[in-house]
Structures are given as C-alpha cells and as structure tokens.
C-alpha positions in Angstrom: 55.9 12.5 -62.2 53.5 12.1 -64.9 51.6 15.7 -64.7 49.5 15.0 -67.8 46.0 16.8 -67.6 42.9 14.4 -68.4 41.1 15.7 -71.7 38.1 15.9 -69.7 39.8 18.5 -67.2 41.0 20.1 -70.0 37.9 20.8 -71.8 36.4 22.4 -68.8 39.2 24.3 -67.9 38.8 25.9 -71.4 35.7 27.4 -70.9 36.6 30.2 -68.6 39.7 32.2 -68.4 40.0 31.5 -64.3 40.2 27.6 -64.9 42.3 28.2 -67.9 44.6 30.0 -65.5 44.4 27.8 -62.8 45.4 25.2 -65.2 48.6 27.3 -66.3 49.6 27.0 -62.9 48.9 23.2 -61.9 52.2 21.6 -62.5 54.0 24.0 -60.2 51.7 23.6 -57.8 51.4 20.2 -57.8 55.5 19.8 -57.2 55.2 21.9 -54.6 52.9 20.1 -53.0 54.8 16.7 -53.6 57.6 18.3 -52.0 55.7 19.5 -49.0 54.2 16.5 -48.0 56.7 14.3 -49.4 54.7 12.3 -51.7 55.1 10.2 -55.1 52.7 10.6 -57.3 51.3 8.2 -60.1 49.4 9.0 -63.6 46.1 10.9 -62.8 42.4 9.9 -62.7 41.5 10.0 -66.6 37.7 10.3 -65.4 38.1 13.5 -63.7 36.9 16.5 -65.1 36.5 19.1 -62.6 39.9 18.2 -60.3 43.6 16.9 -61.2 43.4 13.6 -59.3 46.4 11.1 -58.6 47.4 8.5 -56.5 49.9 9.1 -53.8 52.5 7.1 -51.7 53.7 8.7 -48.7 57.7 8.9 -48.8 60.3 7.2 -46.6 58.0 4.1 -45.4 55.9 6.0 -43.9 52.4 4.0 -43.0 50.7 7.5 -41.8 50.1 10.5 -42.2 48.9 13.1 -39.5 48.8 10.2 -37.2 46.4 8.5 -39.3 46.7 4.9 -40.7 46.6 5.3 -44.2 48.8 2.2 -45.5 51.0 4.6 -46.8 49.0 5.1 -49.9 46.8 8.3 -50.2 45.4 10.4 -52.9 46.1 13.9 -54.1 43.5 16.1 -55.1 43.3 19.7 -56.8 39.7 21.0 -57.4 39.5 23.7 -60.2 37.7 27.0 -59.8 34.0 25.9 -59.5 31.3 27.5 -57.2 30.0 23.6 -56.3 33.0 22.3 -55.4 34.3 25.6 -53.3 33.8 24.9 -49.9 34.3 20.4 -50.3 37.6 20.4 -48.6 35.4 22.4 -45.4 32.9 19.8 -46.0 35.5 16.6 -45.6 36.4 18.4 -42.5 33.3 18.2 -41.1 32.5 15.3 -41.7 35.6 13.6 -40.9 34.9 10.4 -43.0 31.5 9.7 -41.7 30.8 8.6 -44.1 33.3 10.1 -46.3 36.9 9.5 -47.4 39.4 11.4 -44.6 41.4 14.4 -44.8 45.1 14.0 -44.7 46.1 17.1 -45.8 45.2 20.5 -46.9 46.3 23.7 -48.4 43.1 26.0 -48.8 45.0 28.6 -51.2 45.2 26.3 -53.8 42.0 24.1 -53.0 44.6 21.2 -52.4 43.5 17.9 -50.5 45.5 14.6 -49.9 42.7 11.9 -49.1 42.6 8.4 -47.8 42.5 6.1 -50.6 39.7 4.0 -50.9 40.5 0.2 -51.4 40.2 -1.1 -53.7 38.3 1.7 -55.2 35.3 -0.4 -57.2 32.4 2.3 -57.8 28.7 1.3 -55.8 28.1 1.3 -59.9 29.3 -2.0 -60.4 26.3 -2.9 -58.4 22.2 -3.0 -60.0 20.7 0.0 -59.3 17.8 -0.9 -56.8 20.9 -2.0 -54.8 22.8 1.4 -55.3 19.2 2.9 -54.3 19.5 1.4 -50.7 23.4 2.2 -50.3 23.2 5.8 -51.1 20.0 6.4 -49.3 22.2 5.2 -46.1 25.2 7.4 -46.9 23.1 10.4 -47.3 21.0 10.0 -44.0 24.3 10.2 -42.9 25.8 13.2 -44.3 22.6 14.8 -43.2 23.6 16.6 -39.9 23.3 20.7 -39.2 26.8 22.5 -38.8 27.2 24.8 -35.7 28.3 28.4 -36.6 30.1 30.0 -37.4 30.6 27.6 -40.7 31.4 28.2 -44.0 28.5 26.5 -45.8 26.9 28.4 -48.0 22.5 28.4 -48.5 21.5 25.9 -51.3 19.8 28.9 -52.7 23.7 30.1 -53.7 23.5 27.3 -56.0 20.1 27.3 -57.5 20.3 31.1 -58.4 23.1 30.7 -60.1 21.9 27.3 -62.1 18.8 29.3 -63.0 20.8 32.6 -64.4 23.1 30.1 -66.3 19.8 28.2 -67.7 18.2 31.5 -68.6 21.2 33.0 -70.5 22.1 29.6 -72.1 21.5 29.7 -76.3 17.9 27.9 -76.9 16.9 28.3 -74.2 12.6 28.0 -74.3 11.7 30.9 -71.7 8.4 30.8 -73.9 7.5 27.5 -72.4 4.9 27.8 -69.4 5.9 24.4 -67.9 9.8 25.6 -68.1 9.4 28.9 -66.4 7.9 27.3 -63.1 10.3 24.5 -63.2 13.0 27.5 -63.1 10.9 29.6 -60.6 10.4 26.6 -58.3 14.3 26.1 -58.2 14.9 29.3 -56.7 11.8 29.0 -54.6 12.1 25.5 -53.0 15.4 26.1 -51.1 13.1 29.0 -49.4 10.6 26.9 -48.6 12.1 23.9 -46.3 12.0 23.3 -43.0 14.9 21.5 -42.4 18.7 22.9 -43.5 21.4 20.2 -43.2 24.5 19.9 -45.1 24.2 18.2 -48.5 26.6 16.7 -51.0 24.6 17.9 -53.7 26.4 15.7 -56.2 25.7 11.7 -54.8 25.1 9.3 -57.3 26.9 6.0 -57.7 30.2 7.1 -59.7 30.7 9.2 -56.3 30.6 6.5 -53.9 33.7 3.8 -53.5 34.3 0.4 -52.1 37.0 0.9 -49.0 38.6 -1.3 -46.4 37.5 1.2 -43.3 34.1 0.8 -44.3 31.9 -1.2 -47.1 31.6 2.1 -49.0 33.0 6.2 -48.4 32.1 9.1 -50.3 34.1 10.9 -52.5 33.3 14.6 -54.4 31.1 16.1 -52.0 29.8 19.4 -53.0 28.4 20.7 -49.9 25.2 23.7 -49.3 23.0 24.0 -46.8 19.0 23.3 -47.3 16.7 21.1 -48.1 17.5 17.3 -48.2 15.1 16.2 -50.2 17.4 18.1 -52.8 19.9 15.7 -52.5 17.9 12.9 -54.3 17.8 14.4 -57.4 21.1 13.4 -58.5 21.3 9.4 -58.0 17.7 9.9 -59.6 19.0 11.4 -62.3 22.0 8.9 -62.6 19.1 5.9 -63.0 17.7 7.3 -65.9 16.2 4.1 -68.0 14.1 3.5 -64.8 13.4 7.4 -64.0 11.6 7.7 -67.3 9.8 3.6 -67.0 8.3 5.1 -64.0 9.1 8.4 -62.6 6.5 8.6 -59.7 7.2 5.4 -58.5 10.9 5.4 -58.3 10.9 9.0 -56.9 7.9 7.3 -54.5 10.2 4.5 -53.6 13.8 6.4 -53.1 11.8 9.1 -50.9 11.0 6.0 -48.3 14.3 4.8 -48.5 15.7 8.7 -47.6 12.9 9.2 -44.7 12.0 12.4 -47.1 8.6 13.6 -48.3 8.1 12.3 -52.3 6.5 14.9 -53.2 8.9 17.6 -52.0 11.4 15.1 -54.1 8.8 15.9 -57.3 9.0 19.4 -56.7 13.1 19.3 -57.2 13.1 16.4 -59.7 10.5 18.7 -62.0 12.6 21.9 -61.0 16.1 20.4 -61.8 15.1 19.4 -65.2 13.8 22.5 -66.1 17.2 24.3 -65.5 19.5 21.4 -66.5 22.0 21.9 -69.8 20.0 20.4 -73.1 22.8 19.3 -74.7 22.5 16.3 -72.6 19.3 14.8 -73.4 17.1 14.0 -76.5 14.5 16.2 -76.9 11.4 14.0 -76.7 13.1 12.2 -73.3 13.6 15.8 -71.4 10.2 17.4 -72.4 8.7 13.9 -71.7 9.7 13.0 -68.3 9.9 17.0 -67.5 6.0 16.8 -68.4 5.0 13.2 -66.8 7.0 15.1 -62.7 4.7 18.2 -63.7 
C-alpha cells in the first residue's frame, strides 16, 4: 500500500502536538483498517489537508458492501483531530446520502469512514460559477433538516467562539479597529440570534461537491453544527471571490434568493466571517475593502 502522507496533511498536522500524534499513528491504523474491512488501497488524495484520503476496492469480487451497491470501489477516509470536522462521520449518518456521499463503514475511535465513491469524481468547480451558485443552493436546501434528540450535533456557537478566541490571540491581530471588533462580536452573537437551527455543512463550496452516478452531484466533507442557515452561505461566497468583491451586495442579494434565506442576515455573517478569518490569506487592501463595502 502506498501510505505516503500528502504535504498538505502534513503541514497541518505539524501545528499541534495531537495531529502530530495522530499522524505517528496513521499507518497502523490504516492496515488495520484494510485488514478489517478487507480493502486495497491506492495512492492518497494529494489535495487533502485535513484527512488521509484513498481510494478503495473491496476484496474478493465483492460488488457491496453492507448490502449496498457500491461497484466494488469505495473510499477510505481518516479525519485528523479538528473541532469542525468531529462529529462529520455522525453527520453522513444522518443524512444517509441525501444529498451526500454514503456511509459504508465506520470506526468512531479513530474517526475512520469508508464512503461511496463518487464517479467519476469531477468537482461542481469545473463548472462557471453562476452555475455552481444554483447547484449548491439546491444541495444545501437539502441538508437543511432539524435532527431529533438526542443527537450529537453541537450549537454553531461551538464553532464561532472558538474562531473568534483563535482570531483574537492570532499575532497582528487589529483589536484597535472599531469595524473589526463588531465583525468579531457579531460572530458570536448571530448564532444566538436565529430563529431557525438546522444542521449545516459549514464548509460547502464547489471543491466539496462531486459529480456521481447515483445522483448528478453528492457532497463530500461535511462539517456539521447546528444554527442558523443563512451561515452556510458564507463559504461558496467566499470561494467566488473575483465576483464577491465586483459586487458584494448583489451577489450575497442574489445567492440569498437562490437559498430561500434573508440577504441581510447573509451580510451580517459575510461581514462577521471576515472579520475573524486568518490574514495571511488575503491582501490587505482586498480584506479591509470588501470587509468595509458588507459593513
């Protein structure tokens, strides 16, 4: 088996010692798990960087696998330590690929999934983005449904304190800023506010989303809280940057219709999001820009 680790993966594994860890103890796990469930595996994803991903063919001819129809070819999947992507195997559960790709296989203890393979795998990026627009909107009015309890989903607000304390403590950060300090209040303050709490990928844009034979298109990576759905624009918006920053009302006007959600809550998080996101990944004058012209 070719148990090479992506240099992405391996970069974020490096900043904490739990990843680093986990990392240590990937390739045992990983032929364990090829043992268990009687798989071959191929070279990994390069692209990942948050989970050791590889192809998989079910052994001895199979054509299933927990009495699903699978073709025999699968996918394995081992998330590292990270507080988005804790509770995604839960999430594929529940949704039991509407419209996501479908659980084969699971071992919880090492946040281990082997998932349909989606065929042939082209990424909704390949299409314009006005078309990706109307694709994710549908996916995500999809996803949007309320678990009963007892579930394991955890509040939305989980995920924004913990964005904001990470933004606060982050070198350069500009505390001193007025317009920064509400973005970063209203990111703890808007998951408290909403009237609706559904579960959310949190993490939908266009490099999540595949072409597959069951359906036109499945969902991959979900990273799932509970709250407010107009949260879960903010992503695919932030993915379309070149026409976010053309015209930032009117494409957050336009991608609220397509969602059925209220624009302006959509402003609110756009405006909020930015103020807490990582500045190592914009130029200056296009974060305090756009983070101005949502304001």
């Amino acid at each position: 088996m070719d148990l090479r680790v992506p240099v992405q993966l391996a970069a974020t594994c490096l900043e904490m010692p739990e990843r680093a860890a986990w990392l240590e103890r990937l390739p045992r796990v990983i032929d364990d798990l090829a043992a268990r469930w009687s798989i071959t595996l191929g070279a990994p994803y390069e692209e990942a960087s948050c989970a050791w991903v590889a192809p998989a063919l079910l052994a001895d001819g199979r054509r299933s696998f927990a009495g699903r129809s699978d073709g025999g070819r699968a996918v394995l999947k081992l998330g590292m330590p990270h507080l988005e992507g804790e509770h995604e195997l839960d999430g594929l559960r529940f949704w039991d690929g509407d419209p996501t790709v479908r659980l084969l296989a699971a071992d919880a203890d090492n946040n281990a999934m082997l998932l349909e393979r989606c065929e042939p795998g082209t990424p909704l990026r390949a299409l314009s983005e006005p078309e990706q627009d109307v694709v994710i909107a549908g996916l995500l009015r999809r996803l949007w449904r309320t678990p009963s309890a007892p579930h394991p989903f955890r509040p939305l607000s989980t995920m924004t304190r913990e964005w904001s304390r990470v933004a606060m403590g982050a070198p350069g950060y500009r505390a001193d800023e007025e317009v920064v300090r509400e973005g970063v209040r209203l990111f703890e303050e808007l998951p408290l506010t909403s009237t609706e709490a559904v579960l959310l990928a949190t993490d939908l844009h266009a490099g999540n989303v595949l072409r597959a034979r069951r359906e036109p298109w499945l969902v991959i990576d979900p990273k799932p809280f509970l709250g407010d759905p107009a949260y879960d624009a903010t992503q695919h918006l932030l993915n379309c940057m070149s026409r976010l920053r053309s015209d930032p009302l009117g494409m957050i006007h336009r991608f609220a219709d397509l969602l059925g959600v209220d624009s302006e809550r959509v402003r609110l998080w756009m405006f909020a999001r930015l103020a807490v996101e990582p500045r190592d990944r914009w130029l200056a004058d296009d974060w305090s820009a756009l983070l101005r012209a949502l304001h």
